[in-house]
BAROTOR-277562 format. One record per residue: residue in one letter; x, y, z of N, C-alpha, C, O in turn. Coordinates in steps of 0.2 Angstrom, whole numbers, plus 2048, in hexadecimal, padded with zeros to 3 digits. Layout:
residues N
aXYZXYZXYZXYZ;...
END
This chain:
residues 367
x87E7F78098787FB8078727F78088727F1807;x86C7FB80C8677F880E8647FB809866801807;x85E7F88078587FA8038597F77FC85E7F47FA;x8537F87F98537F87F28547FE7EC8518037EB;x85A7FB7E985A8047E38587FE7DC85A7F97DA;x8538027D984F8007D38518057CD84C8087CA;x8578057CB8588097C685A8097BE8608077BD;x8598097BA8588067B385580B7AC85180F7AD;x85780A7A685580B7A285280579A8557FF799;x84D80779884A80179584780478E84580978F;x84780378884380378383F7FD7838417F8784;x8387FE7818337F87818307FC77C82F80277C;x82E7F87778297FC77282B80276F82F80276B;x82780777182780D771827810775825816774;x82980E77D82781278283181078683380A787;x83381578783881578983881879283681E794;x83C81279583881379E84181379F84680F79D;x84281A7A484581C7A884381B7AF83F8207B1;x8448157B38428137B98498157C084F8147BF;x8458197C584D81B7C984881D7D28468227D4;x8498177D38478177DA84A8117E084D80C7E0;x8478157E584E8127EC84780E7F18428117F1;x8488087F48418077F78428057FE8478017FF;x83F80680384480080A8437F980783F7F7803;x8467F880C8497F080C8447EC8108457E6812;x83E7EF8128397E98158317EC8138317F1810;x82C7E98168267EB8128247E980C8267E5807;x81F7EC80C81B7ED80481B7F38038197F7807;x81E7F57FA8207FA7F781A7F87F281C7F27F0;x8157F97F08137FA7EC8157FE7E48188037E4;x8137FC7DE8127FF7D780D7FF7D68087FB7D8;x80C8067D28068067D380780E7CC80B8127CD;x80080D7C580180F7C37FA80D7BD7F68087BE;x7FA8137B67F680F7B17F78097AD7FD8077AD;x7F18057AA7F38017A57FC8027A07FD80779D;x8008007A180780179C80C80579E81080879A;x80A8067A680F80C7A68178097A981C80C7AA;x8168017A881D7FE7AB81C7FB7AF8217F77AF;x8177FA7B68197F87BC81A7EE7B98207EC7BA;x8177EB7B781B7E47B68227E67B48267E37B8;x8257E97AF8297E87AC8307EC7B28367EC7B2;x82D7ED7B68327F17B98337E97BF8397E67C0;x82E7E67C082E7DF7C58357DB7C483A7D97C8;x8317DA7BB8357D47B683C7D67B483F7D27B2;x83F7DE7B68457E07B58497DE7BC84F7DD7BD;x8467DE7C18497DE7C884A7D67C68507D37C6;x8437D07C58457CB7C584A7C57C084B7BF7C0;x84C7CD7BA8507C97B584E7C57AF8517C27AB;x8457C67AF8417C57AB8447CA7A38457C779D;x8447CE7A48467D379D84A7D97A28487DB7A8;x8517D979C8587DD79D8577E279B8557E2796;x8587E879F8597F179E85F7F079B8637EC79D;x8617F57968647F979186B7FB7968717FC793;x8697FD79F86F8017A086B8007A68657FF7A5;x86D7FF7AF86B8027B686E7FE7B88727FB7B4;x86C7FE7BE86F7FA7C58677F87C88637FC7C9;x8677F47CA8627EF7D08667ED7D486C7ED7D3;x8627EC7DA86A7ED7E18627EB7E985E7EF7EB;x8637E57E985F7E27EF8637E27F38687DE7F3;x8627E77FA8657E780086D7E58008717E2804;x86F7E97FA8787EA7FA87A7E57F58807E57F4;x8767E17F28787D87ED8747DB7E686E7DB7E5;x87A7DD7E08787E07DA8757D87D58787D37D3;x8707DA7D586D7D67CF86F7D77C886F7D27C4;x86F7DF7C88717DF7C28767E87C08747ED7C1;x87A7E67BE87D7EE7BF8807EF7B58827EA7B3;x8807F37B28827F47AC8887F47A988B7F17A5;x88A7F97B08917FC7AF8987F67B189E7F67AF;x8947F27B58987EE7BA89A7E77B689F7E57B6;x8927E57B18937E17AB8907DC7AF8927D67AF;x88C7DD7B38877D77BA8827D77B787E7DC7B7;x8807D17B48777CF7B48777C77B88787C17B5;x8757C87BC8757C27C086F7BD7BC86A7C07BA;x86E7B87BB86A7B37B98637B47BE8637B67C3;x85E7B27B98577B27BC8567AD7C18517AE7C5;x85A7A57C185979F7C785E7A37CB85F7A07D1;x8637A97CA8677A97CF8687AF7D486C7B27D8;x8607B07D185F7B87D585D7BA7DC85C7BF7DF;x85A7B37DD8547B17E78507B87E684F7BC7EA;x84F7B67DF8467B97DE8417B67E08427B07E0;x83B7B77E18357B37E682F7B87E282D7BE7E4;x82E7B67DC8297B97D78217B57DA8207B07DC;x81D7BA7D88157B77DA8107B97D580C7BE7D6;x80F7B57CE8097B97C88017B87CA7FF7B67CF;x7FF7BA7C67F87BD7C57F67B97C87F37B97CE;x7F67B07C37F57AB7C57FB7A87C98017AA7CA;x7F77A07CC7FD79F7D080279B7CE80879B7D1;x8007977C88057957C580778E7CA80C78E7CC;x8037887CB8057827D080677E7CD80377F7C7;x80977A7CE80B7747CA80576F7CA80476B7D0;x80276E7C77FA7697C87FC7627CA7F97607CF;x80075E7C88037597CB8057577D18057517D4;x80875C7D480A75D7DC8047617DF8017657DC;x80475E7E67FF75F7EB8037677EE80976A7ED;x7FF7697F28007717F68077707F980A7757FA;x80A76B7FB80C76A8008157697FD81A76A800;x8137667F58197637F081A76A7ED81F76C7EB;x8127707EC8177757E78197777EC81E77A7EA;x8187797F481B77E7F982477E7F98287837F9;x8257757FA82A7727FA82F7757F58357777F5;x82B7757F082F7757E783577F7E983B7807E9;x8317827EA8337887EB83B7887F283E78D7F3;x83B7837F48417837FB8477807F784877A7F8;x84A7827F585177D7F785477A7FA8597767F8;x85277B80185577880585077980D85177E811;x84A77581084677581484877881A84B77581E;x84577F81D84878082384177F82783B781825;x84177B82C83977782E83677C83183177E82F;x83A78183783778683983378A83582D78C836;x83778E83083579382D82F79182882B795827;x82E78882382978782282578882582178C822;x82278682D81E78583281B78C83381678D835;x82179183282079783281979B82A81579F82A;x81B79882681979B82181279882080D79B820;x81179182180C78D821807790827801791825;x80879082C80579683180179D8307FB79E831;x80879F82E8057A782A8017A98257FE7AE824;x8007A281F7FA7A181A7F879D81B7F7799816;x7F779B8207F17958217F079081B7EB791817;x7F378D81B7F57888177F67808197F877C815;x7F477F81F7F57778237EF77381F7F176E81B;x7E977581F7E377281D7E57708167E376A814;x7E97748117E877480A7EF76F8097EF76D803;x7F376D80C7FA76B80B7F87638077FD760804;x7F275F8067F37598037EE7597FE7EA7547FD;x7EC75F7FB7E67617F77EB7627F27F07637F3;x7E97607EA7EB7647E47E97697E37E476B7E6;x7EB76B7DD7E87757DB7E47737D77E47787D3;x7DF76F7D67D97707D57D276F7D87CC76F7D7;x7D776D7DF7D076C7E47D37747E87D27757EE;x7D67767E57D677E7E97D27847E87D07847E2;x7CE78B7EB7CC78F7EA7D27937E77D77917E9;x7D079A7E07D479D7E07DA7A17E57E07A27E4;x7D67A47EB7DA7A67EE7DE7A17F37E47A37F4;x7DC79C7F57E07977F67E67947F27EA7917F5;x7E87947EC7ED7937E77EF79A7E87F47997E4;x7F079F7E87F17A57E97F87A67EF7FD7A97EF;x7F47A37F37F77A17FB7FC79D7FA80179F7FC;x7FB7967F68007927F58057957F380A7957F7;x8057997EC80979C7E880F7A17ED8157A17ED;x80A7A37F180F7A87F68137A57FA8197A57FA;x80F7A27FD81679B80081A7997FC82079A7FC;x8187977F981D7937F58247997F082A7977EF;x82179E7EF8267A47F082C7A57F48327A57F2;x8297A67FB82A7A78038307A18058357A3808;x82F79B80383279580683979480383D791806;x83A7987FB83E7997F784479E7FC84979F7F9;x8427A28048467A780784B7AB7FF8517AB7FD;x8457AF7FC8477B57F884A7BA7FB8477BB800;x84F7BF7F98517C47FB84B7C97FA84B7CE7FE;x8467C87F68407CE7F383C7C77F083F7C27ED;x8357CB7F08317C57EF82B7CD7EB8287D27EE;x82B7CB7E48267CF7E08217CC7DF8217C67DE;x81A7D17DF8147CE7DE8107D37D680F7D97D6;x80F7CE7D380B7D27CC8037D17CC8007CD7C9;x8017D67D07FB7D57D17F77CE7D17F37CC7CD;x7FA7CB7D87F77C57DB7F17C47DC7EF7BE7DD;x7EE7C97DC7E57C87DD7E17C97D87DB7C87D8;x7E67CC7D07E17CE7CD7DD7CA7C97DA7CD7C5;x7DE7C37CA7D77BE7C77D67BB7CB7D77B57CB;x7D27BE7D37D07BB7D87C97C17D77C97C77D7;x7C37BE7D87BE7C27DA7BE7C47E07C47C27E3;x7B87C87E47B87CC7E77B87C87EE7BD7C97F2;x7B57C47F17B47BF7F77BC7BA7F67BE7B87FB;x7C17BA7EF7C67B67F07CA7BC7F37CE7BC7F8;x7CA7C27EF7CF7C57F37CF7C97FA7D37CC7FE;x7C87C97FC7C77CB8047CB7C48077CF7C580C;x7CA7BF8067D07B88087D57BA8097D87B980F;x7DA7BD8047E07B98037E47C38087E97C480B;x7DD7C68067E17CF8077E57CD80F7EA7D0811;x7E17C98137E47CB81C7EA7C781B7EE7C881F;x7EB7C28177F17BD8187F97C38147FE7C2816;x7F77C780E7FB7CC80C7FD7D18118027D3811;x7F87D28167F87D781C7FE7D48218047D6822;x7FD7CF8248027CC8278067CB82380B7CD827;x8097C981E80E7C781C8157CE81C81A7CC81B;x8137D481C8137D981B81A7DA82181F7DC822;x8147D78268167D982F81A7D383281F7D4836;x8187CC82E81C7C78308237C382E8277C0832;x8237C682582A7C482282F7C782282B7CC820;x8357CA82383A7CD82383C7CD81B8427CF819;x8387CC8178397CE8108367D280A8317D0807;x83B7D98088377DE8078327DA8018337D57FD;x82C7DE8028287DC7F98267E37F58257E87F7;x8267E17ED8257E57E981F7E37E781F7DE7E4;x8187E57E88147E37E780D7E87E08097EC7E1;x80F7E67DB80C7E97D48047E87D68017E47D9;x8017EE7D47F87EE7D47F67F47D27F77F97D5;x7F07F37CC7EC7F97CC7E67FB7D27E48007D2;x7E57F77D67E07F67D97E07FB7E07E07F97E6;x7DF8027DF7E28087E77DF8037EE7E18037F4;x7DB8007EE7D77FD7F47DE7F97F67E17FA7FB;x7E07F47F27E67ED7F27EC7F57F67ED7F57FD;x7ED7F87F37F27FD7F47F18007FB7F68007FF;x7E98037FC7EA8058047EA8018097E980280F;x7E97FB8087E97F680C7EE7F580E7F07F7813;x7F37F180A7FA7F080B8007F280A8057EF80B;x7FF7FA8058077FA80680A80080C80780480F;x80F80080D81380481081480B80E813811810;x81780980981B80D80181880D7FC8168077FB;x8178137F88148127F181A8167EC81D81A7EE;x8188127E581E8147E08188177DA8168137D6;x81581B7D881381E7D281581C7CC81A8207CA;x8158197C78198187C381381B7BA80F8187B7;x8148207B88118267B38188257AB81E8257AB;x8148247A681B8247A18208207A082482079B;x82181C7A682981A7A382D81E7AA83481E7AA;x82A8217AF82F8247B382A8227B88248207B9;x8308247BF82C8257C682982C7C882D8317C8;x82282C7C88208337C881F8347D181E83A7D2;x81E8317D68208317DB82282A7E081F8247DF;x82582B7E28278277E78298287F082D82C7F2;x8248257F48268267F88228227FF82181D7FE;x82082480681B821808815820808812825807;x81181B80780981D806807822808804824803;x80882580E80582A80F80783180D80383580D;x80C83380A80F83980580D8367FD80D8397F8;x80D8307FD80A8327F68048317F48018317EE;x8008307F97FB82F7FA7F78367FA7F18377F9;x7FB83B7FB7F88417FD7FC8467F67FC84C7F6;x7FF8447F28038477EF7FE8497E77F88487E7;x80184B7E37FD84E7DC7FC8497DA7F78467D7;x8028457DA80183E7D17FB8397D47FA8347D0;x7F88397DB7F28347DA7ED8377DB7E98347DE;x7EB83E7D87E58427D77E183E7D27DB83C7D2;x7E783C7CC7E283B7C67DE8357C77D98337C3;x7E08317CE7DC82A7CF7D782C7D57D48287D7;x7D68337D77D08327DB7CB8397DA7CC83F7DC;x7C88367D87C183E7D87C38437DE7C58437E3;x7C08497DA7C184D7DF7BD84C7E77BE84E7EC;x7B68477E57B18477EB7B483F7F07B183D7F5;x7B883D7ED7BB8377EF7C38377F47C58337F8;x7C683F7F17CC8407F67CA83E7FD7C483F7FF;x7D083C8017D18398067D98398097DF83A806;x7D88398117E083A8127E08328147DC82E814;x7E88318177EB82C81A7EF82C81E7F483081D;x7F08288257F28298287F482182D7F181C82E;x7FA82282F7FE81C8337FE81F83980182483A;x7FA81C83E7F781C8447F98178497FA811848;x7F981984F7F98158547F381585A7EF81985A;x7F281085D7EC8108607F18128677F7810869;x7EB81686C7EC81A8707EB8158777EE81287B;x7E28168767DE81187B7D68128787D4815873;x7D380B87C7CC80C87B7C880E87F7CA80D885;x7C181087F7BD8128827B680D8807B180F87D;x7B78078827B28008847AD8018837AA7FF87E;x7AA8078897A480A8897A280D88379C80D882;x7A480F87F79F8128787A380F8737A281186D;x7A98098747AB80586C7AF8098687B0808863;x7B381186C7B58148687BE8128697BF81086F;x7C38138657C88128687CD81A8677CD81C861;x7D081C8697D78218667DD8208647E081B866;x7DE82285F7E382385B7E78288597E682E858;x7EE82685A7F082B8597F782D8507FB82A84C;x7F38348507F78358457FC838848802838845;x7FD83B84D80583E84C8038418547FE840857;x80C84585780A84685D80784C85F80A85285E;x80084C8637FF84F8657F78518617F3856862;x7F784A85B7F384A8577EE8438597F183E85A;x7E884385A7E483D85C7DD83D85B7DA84285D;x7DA8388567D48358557D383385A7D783085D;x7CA83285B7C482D85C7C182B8557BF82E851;x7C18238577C181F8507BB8198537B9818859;x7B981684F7B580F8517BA80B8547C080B852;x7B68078597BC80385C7C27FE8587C07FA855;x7C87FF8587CD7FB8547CE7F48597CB7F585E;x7D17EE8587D07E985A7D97E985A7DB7E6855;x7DD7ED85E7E57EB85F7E57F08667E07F386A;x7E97EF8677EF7F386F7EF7F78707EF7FA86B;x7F07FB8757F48018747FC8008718007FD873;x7FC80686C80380486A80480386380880585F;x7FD7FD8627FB7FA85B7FB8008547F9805855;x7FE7FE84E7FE80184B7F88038467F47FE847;x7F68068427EF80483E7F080B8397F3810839;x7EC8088347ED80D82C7E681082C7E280C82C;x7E481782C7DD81A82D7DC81D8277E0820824;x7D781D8247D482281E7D08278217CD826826;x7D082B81F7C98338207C98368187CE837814;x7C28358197BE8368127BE8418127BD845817;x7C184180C7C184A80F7BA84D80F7BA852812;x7B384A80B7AE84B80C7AB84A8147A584C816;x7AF8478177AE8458207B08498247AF84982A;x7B584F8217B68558247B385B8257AF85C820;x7B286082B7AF8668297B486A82C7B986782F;x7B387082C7B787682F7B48798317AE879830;x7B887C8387B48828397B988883D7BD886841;x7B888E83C7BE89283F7BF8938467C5895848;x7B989284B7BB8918527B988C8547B4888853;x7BC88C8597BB88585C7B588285F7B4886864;x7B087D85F7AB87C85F7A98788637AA872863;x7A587C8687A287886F79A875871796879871;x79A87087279386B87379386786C78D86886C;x79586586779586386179585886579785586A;x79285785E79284E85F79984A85B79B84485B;x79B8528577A284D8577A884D85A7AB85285C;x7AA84785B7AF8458617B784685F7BC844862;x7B784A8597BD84C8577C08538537C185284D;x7C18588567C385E8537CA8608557CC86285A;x7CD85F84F7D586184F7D686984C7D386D847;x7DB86A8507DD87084C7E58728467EB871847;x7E38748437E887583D7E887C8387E4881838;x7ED87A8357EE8818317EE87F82B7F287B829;x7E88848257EA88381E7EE88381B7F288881B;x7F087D8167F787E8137F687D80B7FA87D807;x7EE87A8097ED87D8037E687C8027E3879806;x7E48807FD7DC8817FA7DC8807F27DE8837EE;x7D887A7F17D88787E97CF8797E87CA8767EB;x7CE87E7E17C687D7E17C78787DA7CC8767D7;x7BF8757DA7BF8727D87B88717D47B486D7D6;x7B78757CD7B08777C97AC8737C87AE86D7C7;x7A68737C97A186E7C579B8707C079786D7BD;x79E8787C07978797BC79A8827BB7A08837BA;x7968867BB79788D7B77988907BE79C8947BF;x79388D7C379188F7CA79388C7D179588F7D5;x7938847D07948847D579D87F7D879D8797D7;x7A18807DA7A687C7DB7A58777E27A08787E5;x7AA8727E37AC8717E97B58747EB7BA8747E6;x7B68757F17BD8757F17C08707F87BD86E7FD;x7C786E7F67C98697F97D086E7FB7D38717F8;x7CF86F8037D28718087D886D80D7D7869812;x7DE86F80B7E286B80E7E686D8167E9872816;x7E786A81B7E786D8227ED8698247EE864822;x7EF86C8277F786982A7F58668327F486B836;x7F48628347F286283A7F986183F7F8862845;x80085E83D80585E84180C85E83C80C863838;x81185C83C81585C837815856833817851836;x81385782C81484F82880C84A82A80B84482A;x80985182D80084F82D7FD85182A7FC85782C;x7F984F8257F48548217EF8528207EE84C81F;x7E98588217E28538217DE85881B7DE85E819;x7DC8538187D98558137D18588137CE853812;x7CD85C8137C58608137C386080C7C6864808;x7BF85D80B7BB8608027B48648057B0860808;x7B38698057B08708057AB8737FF7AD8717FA;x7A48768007A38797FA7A587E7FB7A8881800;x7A58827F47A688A7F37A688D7F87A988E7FD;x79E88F7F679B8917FE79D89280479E898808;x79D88B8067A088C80C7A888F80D7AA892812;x7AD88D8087B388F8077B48978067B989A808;x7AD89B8047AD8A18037AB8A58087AD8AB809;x7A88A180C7A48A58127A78A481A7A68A781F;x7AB89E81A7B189F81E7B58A581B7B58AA81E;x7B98A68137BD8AB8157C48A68147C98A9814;x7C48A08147CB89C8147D089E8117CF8A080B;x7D489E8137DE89F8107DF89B8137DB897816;x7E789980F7EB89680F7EE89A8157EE8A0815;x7F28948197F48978217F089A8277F389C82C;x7EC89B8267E389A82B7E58968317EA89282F;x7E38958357E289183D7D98908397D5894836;x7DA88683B7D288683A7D187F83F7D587A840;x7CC87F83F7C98788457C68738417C187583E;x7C886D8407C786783C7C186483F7C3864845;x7BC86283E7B685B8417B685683D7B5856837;x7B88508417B784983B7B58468407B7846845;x7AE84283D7A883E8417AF8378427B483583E;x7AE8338487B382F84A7AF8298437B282683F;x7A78278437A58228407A782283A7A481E837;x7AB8268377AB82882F7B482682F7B782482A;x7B88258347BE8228307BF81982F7BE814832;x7C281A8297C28138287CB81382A7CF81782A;x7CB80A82C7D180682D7D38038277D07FE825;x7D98068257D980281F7DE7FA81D7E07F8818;x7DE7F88247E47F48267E67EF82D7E57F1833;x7E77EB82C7E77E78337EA7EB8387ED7F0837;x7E97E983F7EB7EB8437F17E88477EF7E384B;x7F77E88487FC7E684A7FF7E88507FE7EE850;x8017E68548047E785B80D7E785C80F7E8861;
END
């Protein structure tokens, strides 16, 4: 069996968590939920930190922990590779002794490899206190990494890092992503941490999984309404880059087939993969298709849902949703008004415009 199954039952306090999800076996999977709805406690059950009641934990076919089977494998004996808040370094030992501490057994290559990857050579004969926060952050990850974990969990690794430490450490998480063959579970309130890096997202609402699935399906799904204003909706999109056009800086993209943006120029290949945002206030509509216009991008699609959205006695916006291919959705937030005086239905043919300078990349670009 490939993949991760995270399935468990727990009383904690007063809140009793039924946890029951499947994850792949590479990437960043993301949790992602309110203050107490679990997502630590869900970590610390995978890493044998605190015992569920009854489930099965099962990293890539090797049970960590099963009920019925009578298996709770030991926390030294589970090739967990955990990462907390803080980084937790040994003050005594130099970058280079806590990196070590984490290997059981030195494999030189794949050090050189990780040391590489988080830029790490500079800091190797420094102690943790002539470190920047995001620099012990870095350690802490290697020194994870060097431990070769089956799954390596992160408890919101940035979230005592200010804002200039975590633009540092975020492009080294982005590789890490692409570069280790080891899946990660990575815990965060933070939607930016979220759309930057993960692949997959888990909802975690009550004590249960309220969705699970790709970033981009649950990104577009109900349960992460309650986290973005209505004037704040946005879609998401995993993209590949087409070609460029030097001459105006702009590059193509392609969301699906037969589906292609004009974007600011991106700095990868053709070929290269890349994560797009479109703000749905960056969208407009119009029912036929529209000739001599300065925007460089008009897709066509068909309605597949219409949500209004009140502000007052009089006046609403509505947030308009467009199928542009299959498993492609582009998101429009509309006034009334205008929603009224098109005439829109659901299942309508309608022409999309999105200004190419209004999409944001929310992610490295990879070859």
């Amino acid at each position: 069996m490939t993949g991760i199954q995270i399935r468990y039952q727990q009383q904690l306090g007063t809140q009793f968590f039924d946890i029951d999800l499947k994850l792949p076996a590479k990437g960043i999977s993301a949790i992602f939920g309110r203050s107490g709805a679990g997502k630590t406690s869900l970590i610390n059950v995978v890493a044998g930190l605190k015992t569920p009641s009854s489930g099965v934990i099962d990293i890539n076919g090797r049970h960590l922990f099963d009920s019925q089977a009578g298996i709770d494998v030991p926390v030294h004996k589970r090739n967990v590779g955990y990462v907390f808040q803080d980084a937790r370094l040994f003050p005594h030992f130099k970058v280079k002794g806590n990196l070590l501490y984490g290997a059981a057994k030195l494999d030189q290559a794949y050090y050189q490899q990780i040391i590489e990857l988080l830029a790490l050579e500079p800091l190797l004969h420094r102690f943790p206190h002539q470190l920047s926060g995001g620099e012990k952050q870095r350690v802490a990850i290697g020194r994870a990494l060097l431990s070769k974990p089956d799954i390596l969990l992160m408890d919101e690794p940035l979230a005592s890092l200010d804002l200039p430490r975590k633009r540092e450490v975020l492009p080294f998480l982005e590789q890490l992503a692409h570069s280790i063959e080891v899946p990660i579970i990575y815990v965060s309130h933070s939607l930016n941490e979220v759309l930057r890096l993960a692949q997959n997202l888990v909802v975690i609402d009550n004590g249960k999984v309220a969705a699970c699935g790709t970033l981009e399906e649950v990104w577009a799904s109900n349960e992460m309404k309650p986290w973005q204003s209505f004037s704040e909706r946005s879609s998401l999109f995993e993209a590949h880059v087409v070609k460029h056009n030097h001459e105006y800086a702009l590059s193509q993209v392609q969301l699906a087939p037969e589906v292609n943006l004009w974007v600011q120029k991106i700095e990868g290949e053709p070929g290269s993969s890349v994560r797009l945002q479109v703000r749905a206030n960056d969208v407009s509509l119009v029912l036929d298709p529209p000739s001599r216009t300065s925007i460089r991008n008009v897709l066509k699609g068909v309605i597949s849902s219409i949500e209004a959205h009140s502000h007052g006695e009089d006046k609403k916006s509505v947030s308009v949703t467009i199928k542009l291919a299959e498993g492609c959705l582009l998101v429009a937030t509309i006034t009334g008004w205008a929603c009224d005086d098109l005439d829109l239905k659901v299942g309508m043919d309608v022409f999309t415009q999105i200004k190419g300078v209004s999409v944001t990349q929310k992610d490295v670009v990879l070859s």
